[in-house]
LOTORNU-972327 format. One line per 4 residues: number of its first residue (from 1); their letters; for each residue z, x, y of N, C-alpha, C, CB. Coordinates in Angstrom, 2 decimals, padded with zeros to 5 digits. Glycine has a CB too. Layout:
BEGIN
NUM = a = Z:X:Y:Z:X:Y:Z:X:Y:Z:X:Y; ...
This chain:
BEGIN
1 = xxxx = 087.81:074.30:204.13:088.46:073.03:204.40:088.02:072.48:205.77:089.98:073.19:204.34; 088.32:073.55:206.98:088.02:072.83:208.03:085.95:072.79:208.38:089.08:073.64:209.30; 084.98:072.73:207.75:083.92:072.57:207.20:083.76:071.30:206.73:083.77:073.39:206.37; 084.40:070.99:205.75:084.47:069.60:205.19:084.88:068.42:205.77:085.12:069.61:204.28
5 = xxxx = 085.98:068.53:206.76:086.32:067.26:207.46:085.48:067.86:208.75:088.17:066.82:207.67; 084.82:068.28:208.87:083.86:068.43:209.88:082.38:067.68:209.86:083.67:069.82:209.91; 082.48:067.91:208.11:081.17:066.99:208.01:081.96:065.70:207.69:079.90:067.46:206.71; 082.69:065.66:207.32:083.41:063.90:206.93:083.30:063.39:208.34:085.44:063.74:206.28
9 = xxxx = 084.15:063.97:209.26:084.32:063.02:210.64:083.11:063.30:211.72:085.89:063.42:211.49; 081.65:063.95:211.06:080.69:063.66:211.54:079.93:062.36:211.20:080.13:064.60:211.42; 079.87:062.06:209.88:079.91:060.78:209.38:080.36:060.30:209.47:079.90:060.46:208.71; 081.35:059.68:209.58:082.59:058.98:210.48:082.14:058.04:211.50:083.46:060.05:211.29
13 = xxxx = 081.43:059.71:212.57:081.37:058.99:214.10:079.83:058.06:213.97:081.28:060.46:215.65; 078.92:058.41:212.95:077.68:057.81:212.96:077.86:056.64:212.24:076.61:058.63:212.45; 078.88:056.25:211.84:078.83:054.77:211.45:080.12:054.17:211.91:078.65:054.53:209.85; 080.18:054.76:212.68:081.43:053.91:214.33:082.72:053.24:213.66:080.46:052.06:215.47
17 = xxxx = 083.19:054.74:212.62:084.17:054.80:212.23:085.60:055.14:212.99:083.84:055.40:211.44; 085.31:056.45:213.80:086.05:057.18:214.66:085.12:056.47:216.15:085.99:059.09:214.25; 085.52:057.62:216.93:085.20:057.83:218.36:084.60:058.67:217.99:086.09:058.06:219.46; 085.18:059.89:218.00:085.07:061.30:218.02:085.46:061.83:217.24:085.45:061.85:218.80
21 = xxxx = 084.85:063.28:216.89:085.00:064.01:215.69:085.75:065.30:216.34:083.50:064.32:214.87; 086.78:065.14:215.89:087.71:066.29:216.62:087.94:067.57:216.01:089.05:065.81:216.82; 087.42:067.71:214.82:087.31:068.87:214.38:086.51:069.79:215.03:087.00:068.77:213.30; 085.49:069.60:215.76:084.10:070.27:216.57:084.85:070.80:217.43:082.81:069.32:217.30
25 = xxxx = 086.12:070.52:217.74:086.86:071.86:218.77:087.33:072.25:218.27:087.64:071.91:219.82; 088.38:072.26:216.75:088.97:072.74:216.43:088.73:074.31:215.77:089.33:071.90:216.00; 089.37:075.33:216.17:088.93:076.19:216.34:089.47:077.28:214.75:089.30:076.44:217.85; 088.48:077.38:213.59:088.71:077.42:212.04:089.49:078.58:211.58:087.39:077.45:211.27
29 = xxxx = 090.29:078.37:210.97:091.16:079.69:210.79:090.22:081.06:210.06:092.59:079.24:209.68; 090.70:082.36:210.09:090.32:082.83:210.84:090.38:083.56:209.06:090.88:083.07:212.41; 089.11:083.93:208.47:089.43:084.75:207.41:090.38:086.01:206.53:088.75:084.94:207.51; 090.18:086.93:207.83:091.51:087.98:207.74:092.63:087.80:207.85:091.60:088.82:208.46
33 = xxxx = 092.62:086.66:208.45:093.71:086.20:208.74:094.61:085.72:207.11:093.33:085.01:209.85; 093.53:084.68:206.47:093.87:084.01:205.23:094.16:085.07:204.52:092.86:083.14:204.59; 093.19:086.19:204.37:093.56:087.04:203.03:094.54:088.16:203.11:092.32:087.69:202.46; 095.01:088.16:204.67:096.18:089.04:204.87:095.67:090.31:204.84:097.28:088.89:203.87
37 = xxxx = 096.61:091.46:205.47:096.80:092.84:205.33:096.11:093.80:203.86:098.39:092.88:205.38; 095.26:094.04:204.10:094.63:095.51:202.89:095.59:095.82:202.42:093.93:097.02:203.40; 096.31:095.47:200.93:097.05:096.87:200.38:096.59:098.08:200.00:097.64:096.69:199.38; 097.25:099.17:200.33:097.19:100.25:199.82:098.21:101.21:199.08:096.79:100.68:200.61
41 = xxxx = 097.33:101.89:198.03:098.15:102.47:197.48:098.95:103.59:198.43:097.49:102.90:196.38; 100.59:103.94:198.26:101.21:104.53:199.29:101.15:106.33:198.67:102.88:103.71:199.54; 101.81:107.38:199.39:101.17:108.69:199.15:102.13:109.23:198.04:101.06:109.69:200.54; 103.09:108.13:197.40:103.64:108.84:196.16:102.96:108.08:195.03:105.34:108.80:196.03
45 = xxxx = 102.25:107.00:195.61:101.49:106.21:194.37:100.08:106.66:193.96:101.31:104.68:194.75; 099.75:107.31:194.84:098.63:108.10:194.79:098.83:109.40:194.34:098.06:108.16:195.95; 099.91:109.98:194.66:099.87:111.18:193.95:100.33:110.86:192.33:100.86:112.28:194.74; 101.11:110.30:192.24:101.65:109.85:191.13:100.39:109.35:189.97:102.67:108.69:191.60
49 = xxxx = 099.20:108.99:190.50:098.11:108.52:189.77:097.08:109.65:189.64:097.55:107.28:190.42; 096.98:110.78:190.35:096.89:112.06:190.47:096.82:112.45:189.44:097.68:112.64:191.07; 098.24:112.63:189.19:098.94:112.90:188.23:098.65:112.77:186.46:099.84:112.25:188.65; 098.61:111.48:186.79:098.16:110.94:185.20:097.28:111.56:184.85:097.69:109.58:184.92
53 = xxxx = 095.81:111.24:185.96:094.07:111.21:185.86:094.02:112.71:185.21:093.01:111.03:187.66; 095.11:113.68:186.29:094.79:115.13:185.96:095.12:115.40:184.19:095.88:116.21:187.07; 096.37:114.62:183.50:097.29:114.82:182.04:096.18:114.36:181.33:098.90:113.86:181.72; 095.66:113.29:181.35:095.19:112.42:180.53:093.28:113.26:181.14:095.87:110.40:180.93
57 = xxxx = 092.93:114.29:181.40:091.42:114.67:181.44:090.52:113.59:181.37:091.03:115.55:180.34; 091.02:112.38:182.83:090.12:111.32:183.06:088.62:111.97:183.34:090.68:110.41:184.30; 087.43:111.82:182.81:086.02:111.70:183.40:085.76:111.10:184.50:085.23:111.16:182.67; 086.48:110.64:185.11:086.32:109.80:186.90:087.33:110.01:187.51:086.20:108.11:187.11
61 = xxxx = 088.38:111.52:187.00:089.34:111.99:187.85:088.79:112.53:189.44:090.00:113.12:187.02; 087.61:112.79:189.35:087.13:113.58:191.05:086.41:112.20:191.64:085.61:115.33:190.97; 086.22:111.25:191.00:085.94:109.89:191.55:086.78:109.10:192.20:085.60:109.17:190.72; 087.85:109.23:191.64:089.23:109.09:192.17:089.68:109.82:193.59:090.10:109.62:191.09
65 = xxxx = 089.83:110.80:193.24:090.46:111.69:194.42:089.17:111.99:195.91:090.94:113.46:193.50; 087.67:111.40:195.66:086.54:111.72:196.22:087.00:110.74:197.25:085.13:111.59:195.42; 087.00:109.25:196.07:087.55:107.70:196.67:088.48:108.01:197.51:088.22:106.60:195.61; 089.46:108.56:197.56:090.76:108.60:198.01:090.70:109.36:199.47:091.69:109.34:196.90
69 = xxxx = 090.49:110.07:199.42:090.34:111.22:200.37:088.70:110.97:201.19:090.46:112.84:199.34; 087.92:110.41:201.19:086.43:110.40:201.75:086.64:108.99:202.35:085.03:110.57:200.51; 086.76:107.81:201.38:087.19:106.29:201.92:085.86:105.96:201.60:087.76:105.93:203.66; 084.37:106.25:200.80:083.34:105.35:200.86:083.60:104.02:200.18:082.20:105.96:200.33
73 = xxxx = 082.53:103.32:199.28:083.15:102.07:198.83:082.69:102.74:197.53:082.63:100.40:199.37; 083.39:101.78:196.68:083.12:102.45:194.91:081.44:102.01:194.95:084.31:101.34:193.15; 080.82:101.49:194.90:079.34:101.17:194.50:078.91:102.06:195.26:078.67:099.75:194.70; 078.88:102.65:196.57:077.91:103.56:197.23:078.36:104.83:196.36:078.05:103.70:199.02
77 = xxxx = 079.56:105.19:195.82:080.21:106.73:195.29:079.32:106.76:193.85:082.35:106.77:194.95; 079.26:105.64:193.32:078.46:105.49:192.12:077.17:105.43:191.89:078.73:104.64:191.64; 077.11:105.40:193.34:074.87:105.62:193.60:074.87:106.98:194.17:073.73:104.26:195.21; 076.04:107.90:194.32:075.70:109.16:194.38:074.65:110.20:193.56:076.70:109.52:194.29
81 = xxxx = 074.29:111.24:194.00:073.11:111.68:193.33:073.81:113.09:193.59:071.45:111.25:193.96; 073.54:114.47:193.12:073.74:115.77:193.10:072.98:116.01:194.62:073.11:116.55:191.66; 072.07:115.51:194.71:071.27:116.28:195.79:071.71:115.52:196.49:069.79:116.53:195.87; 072.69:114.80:196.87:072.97:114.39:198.17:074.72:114.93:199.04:072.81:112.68:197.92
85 = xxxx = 075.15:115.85:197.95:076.46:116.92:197.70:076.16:118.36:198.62:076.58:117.41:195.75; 076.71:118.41:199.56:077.18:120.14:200.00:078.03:120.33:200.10:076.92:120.83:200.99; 078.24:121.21:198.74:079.11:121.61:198.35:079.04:123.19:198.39:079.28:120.98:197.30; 080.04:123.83:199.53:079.81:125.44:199.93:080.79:126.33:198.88:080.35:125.79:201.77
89 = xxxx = 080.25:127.51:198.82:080.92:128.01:197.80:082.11:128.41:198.19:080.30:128.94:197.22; 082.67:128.76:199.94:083.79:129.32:200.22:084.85:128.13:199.90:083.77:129.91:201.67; 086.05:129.29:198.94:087.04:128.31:198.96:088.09:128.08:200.33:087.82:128.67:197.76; 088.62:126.51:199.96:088.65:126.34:201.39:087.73:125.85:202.60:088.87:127.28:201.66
93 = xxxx = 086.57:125.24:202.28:085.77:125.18:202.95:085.14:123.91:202.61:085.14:126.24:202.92; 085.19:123.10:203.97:084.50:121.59:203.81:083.33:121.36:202.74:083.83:121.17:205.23; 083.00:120.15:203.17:082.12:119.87:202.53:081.17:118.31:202.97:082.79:119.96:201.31; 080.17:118.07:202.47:079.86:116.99:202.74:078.69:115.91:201.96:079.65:117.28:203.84
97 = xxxx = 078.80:115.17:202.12:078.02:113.98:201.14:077.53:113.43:202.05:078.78:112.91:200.18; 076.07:112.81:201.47:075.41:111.67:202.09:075.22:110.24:201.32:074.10:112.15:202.43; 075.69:109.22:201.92:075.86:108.05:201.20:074.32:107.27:201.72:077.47:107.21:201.65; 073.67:106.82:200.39:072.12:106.14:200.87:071.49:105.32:199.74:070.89:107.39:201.25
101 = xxxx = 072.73:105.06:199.19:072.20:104.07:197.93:073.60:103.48:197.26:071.19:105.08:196.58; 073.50:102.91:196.50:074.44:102.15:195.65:074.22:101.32:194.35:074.93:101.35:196.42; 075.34:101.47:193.83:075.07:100.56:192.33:075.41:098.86:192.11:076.10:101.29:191.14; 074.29:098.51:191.87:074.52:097.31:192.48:074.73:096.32:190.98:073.13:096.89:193.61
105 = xxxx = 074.90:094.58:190.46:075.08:094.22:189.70:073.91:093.07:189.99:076.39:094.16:189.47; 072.92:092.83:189.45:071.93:091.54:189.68:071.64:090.89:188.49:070.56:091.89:190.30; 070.88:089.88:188.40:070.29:088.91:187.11:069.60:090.07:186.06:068.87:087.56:187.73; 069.01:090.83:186.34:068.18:092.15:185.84:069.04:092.71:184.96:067.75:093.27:186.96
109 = xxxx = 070.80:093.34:185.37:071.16:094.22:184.90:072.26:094.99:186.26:069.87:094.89:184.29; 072.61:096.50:186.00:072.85:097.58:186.92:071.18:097.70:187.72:073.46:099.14:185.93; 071.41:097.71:188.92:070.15:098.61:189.50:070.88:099.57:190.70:068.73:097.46:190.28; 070.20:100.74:190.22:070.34:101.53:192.12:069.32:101.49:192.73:070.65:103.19:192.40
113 = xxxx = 070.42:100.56:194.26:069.56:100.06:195.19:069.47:101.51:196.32:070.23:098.47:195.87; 068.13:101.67:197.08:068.36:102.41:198.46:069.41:101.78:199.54:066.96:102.47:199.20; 070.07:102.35:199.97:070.26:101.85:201.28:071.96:101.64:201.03:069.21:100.37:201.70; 072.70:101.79:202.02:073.83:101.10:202.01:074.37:099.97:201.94:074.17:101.29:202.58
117 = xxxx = 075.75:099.57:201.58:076.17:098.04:201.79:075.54:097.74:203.08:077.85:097.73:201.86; 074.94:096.41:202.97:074.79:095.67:204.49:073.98:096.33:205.38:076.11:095.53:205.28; 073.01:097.30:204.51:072.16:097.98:205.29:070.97:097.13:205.55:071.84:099.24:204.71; 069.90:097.14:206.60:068.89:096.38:206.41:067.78:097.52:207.46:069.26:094.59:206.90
121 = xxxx = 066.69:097.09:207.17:065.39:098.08:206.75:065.30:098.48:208.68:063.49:096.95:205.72; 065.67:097.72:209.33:065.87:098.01:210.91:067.11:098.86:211.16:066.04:096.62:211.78; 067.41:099.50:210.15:069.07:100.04:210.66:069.33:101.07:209.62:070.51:098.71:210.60; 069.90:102.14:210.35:070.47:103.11:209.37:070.70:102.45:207.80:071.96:103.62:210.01
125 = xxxx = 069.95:103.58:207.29:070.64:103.32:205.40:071.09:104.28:205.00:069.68:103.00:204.09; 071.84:105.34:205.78:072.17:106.57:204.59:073.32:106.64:205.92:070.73:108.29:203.99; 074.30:107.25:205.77:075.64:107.97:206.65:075.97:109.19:205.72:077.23:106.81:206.84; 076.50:110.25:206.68:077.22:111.44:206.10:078.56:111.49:206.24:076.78:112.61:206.59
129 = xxxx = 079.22:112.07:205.41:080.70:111.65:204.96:080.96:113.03:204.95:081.04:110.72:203.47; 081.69:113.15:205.56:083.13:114.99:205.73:083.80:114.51:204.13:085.26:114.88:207.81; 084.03:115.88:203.54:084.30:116.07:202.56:085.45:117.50:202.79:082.99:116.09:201.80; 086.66:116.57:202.73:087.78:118.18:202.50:087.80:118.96:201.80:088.94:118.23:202.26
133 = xxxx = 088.20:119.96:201.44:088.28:121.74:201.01:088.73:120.65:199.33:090.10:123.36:202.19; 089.82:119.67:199.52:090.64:119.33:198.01:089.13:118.64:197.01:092.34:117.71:198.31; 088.18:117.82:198.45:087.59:117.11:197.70:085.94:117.71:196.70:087.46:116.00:198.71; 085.97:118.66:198.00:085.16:119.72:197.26:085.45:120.32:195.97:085.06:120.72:198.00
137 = xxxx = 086.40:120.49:195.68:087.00:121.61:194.74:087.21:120.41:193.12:088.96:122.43:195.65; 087.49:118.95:193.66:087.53:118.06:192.62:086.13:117.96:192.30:088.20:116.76:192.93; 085.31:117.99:192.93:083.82:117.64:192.81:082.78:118.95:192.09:083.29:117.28:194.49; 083.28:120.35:192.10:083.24:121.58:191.83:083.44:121.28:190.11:084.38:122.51:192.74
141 = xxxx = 084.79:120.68:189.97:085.28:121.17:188.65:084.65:119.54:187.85:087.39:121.62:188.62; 083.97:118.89:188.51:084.00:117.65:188.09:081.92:118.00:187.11:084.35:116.22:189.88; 081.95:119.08:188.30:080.19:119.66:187.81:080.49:120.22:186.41:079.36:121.20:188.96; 081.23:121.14:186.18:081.16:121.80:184.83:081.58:120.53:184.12:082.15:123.21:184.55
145 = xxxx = 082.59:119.46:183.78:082.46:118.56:183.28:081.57:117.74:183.09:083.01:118.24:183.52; 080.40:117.70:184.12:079.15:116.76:183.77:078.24:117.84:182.95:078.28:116.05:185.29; 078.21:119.09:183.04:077.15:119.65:182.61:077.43:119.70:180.70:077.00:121.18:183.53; 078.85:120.16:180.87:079.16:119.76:179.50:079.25:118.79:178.29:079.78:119.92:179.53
149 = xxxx = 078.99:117.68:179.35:078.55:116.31:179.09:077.43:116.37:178.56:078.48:115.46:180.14; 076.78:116.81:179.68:075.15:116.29:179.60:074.55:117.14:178.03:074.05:116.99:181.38; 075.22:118.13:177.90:074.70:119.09:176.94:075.58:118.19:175.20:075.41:121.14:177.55; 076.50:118.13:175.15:077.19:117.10:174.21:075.98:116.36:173.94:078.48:116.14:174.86
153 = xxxx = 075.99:115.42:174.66:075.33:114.11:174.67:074.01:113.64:174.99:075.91:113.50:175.33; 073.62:114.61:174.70:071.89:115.25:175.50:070.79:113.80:174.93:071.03:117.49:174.38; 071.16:113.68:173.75:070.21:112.65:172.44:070.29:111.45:173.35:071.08:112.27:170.49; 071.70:111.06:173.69:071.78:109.64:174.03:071.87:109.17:175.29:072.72:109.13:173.49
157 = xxxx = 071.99:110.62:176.29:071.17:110.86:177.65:069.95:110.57:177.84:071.12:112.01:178.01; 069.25:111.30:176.78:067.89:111.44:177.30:067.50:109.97:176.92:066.92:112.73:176.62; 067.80:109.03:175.47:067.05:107.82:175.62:067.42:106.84:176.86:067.23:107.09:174.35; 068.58:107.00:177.66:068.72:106.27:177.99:067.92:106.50:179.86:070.08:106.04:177.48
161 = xxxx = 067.65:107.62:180.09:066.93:108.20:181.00:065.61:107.67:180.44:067.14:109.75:181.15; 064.55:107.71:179.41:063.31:106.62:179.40:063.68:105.65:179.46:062.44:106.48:178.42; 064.61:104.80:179.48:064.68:103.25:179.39:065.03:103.09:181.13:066.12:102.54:178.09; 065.91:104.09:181.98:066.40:103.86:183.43:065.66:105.30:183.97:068.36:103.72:183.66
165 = xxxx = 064.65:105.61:184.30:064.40:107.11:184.79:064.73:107.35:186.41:062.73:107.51:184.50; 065.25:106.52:186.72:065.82:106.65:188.24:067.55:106.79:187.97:065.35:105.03:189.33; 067.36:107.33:187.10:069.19:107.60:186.73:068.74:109.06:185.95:070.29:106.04:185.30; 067.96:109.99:185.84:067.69:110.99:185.12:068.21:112.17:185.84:066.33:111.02:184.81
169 = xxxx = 069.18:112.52:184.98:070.02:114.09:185.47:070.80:114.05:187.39:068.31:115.72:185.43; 070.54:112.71:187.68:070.95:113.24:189.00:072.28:112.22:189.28:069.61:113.15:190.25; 072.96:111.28:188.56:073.93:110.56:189.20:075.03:111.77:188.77:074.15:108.84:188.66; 076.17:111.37:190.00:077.13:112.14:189.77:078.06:111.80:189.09:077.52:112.50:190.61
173 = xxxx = 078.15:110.42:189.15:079.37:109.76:188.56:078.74:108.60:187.06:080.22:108.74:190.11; 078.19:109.56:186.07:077.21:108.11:185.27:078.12:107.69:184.35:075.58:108.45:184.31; 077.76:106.81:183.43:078.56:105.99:182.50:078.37:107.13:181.27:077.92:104.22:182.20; 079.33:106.61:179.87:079.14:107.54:179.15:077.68:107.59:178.37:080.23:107.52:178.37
177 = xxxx = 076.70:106.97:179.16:075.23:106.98:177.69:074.49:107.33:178.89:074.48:105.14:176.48; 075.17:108.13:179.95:074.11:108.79:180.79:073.35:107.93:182.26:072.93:109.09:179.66; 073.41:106.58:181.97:073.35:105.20:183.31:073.60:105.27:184.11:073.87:104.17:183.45; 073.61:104.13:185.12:074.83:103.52:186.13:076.00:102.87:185.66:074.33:102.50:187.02
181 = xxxx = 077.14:103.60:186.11:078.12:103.13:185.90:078.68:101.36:186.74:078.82:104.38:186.18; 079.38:100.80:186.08:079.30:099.25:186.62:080.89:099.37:187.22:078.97:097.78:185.17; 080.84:099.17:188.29:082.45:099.13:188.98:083.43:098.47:188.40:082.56:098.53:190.28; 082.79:097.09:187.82:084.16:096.47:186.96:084.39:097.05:185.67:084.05:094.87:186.63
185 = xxxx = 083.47:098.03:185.12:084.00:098.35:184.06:084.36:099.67:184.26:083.25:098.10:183.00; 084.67:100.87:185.51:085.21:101.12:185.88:086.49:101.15:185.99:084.81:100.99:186.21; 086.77:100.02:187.09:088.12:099.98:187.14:089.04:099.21:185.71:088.35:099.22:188.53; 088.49:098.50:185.09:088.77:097.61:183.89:089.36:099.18:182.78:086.95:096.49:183.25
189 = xxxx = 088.50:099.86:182.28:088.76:101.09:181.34:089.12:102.03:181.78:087.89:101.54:180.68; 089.28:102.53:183.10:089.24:103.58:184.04:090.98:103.70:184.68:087.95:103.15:185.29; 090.61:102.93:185.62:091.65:103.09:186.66:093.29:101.88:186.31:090.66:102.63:188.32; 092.35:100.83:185.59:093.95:100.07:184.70:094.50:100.58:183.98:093.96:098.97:183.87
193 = xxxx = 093.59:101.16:182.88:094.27:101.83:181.69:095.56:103.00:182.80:092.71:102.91:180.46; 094.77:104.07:183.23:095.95:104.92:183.96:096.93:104.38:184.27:095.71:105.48:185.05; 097.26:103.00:185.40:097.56:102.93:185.99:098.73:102.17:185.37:096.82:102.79:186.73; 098.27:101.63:184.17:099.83:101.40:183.27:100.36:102.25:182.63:099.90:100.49:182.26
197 = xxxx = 099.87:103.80:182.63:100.27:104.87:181.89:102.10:104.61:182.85:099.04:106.61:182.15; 103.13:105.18:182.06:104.06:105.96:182.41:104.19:106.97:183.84:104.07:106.59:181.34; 104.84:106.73:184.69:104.92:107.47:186.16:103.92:107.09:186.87:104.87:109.00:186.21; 102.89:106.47:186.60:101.56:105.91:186.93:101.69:104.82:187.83:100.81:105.47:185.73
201 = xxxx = 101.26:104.81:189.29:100.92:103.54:190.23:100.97:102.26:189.64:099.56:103.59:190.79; 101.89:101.54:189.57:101.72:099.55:189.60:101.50:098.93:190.76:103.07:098.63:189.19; 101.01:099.11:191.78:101.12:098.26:192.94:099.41:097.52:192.56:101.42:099.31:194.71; 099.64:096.81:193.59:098.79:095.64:193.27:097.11:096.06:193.46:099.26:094.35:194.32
205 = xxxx = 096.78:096.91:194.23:095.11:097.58:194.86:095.02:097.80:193.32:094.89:099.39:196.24; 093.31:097.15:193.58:092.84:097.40:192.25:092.45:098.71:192.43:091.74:096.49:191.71; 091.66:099.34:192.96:091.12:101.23:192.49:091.73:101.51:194.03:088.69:101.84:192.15; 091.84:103.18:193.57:092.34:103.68:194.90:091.39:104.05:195.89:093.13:104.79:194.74
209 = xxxx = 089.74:103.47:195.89:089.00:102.99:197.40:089.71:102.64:198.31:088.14:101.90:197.41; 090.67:101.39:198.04:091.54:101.03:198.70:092.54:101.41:199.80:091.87:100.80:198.09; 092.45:103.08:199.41:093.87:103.82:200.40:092.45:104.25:201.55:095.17:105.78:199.37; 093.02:104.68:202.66:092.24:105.01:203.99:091.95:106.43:203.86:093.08:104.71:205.39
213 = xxxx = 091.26:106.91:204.38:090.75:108.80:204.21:091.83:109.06:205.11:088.85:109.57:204.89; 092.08:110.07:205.11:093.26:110.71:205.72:092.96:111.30:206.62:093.98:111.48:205.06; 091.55:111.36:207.25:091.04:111.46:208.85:091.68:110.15:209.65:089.14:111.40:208.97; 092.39:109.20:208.78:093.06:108.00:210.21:094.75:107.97:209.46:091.98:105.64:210.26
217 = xxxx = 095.41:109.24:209.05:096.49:109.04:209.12:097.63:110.19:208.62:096.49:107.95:208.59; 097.04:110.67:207.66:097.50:111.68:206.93:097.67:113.02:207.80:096.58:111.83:205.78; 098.60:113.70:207.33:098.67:115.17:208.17:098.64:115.95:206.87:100.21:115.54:209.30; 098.12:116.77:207.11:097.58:118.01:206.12:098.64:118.31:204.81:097.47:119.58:207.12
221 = xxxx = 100.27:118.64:205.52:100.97:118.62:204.88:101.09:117.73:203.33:101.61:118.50:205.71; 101.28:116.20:203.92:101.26:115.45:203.38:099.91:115.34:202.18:101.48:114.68:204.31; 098.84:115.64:202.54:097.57:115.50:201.95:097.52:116.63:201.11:096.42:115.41:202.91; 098.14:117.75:201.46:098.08:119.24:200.11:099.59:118.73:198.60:098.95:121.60:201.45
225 = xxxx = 100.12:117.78:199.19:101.40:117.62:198.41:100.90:116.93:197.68:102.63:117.14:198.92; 100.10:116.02:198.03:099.48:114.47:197.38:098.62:115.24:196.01:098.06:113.35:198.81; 097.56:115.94:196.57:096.59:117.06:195.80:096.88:117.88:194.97:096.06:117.86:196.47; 097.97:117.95:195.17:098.61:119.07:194.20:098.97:118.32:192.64:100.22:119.74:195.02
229 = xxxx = 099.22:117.41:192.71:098.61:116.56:191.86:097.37:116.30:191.22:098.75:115.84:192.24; 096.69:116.66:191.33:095.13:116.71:191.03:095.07:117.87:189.96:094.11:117.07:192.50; 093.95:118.03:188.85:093.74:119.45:188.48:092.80:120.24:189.43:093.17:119.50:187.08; 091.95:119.44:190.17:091.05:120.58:191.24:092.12:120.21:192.31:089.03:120.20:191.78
233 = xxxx = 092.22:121.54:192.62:092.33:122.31:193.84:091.62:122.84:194.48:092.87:123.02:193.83; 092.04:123.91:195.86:090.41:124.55:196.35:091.12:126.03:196.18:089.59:124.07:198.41; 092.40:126.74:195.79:092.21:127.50:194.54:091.46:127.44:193.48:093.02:127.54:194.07; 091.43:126.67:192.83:090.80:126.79:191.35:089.04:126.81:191.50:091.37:125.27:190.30
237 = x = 088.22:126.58:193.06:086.97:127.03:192.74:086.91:128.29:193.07:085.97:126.35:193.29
């Protein structure tokens, strides 16, 4: 808005309509401002969605809790690759990811791009991400689920690996024909469906990216109660 009468009462002043165009000081409100405060899901709405993902043997249950607990953005978690996972065998014991690509949506199709959001070729494209003992252990049990996958569904894996071969055996999080998974259809089949389940989160955040890693708030306590909710634990590796 304040753009528009900026160019109106620039035209204005060139045909000695106004004086002056007084918008040129006026100083434009302020974006964050407009779209207000980040909701987030709160730590019984999160566990509570936990909950479901764990009843209902969601396939993007450790996508969830990765999201939740790590804070990357859903498109970089979905350009994850196996080889970019250290994942240690002691239970109890960190872990860590490297974020250096993402799934992106263009005229083409899905593509995975190199590089991070807002990365550019003069500037870091990959960051490493701390990975807790809970998130390890979701990501652990989330492997025998892909491998069992992959072996199921091997026929309609593999065509779809010649048609995308930069998606072959290594995404962590793929769609069900073996791809890139697309964030809106994601959260659309994924994280809505749950989230109208029964005991299940209604608040308004569309996926739980949304909540902050619990390196800026959470105390441990709080974060093993939340988890316990989950089917991985860092018992169960």
């Amino acid at each position: 808005m304040h753009a528009v009468i900026r160019v109106a009462l620039s035209r204005a002043v060139k045909k000695r309509l106004v004086p002056y165009n007084v918008a040129r000081d006026a100083d434009p409100p302020s974006m964050v401002e407009e779209r207000g405060e980040k909701l987030v899901l709160s730590l019984e709405q999160l566990s509570g969605f936990f909950r479901v993902a764990a009843e209902s043997r969601d396939r993007f249950e450790a996508f969830f809790v990765v999201a939740a607990l790590a804070g990357p953005r859903p498109q970089e978690l979905l350009g994850l690759k196996w080889e970019d996972l250290t994942l240690p065998d002691e239970a109890d014991a960190p872990g860590q990811m490297l974020l250096r690509r993402r799934v992106s949506m263009s005229s083409a199709g899905l593509e995975i791009i190199e590089g991070t959001k807002g990365s550019r070729a003069n500037k870091k494209q990959r960051r490493a991400v701390y990975l807790m003992p809970e998130a390890v252990a979701a990501l652990k049990s989330h492997r025998r689920r892909y491998l069992e996958e992959r072996m199921r569904y091997a026929e309609r894996w593999e065509t779809t690996w010649q048609r995308r071969p930069e998606a072959r055996d290594l995404l962590v999080f793929p769609s069900t024909v073996g791809g890139p998974m697309s964030r809106d259809n994601l959260s659309k089949r994924r994280f809505k469906p749950s989230r109208g389940r029964r005991d299940s989160p209604r608040g308004p955040p569309s996926t739980p990216c949304a909540t902050p890693s619990p390196r800026f708030g959470w105390n441990p306590r709080s974060r093993s109660r939340c988890c316990r909710r989950s089917s991985a634990t860092p018992a169960a590796t």
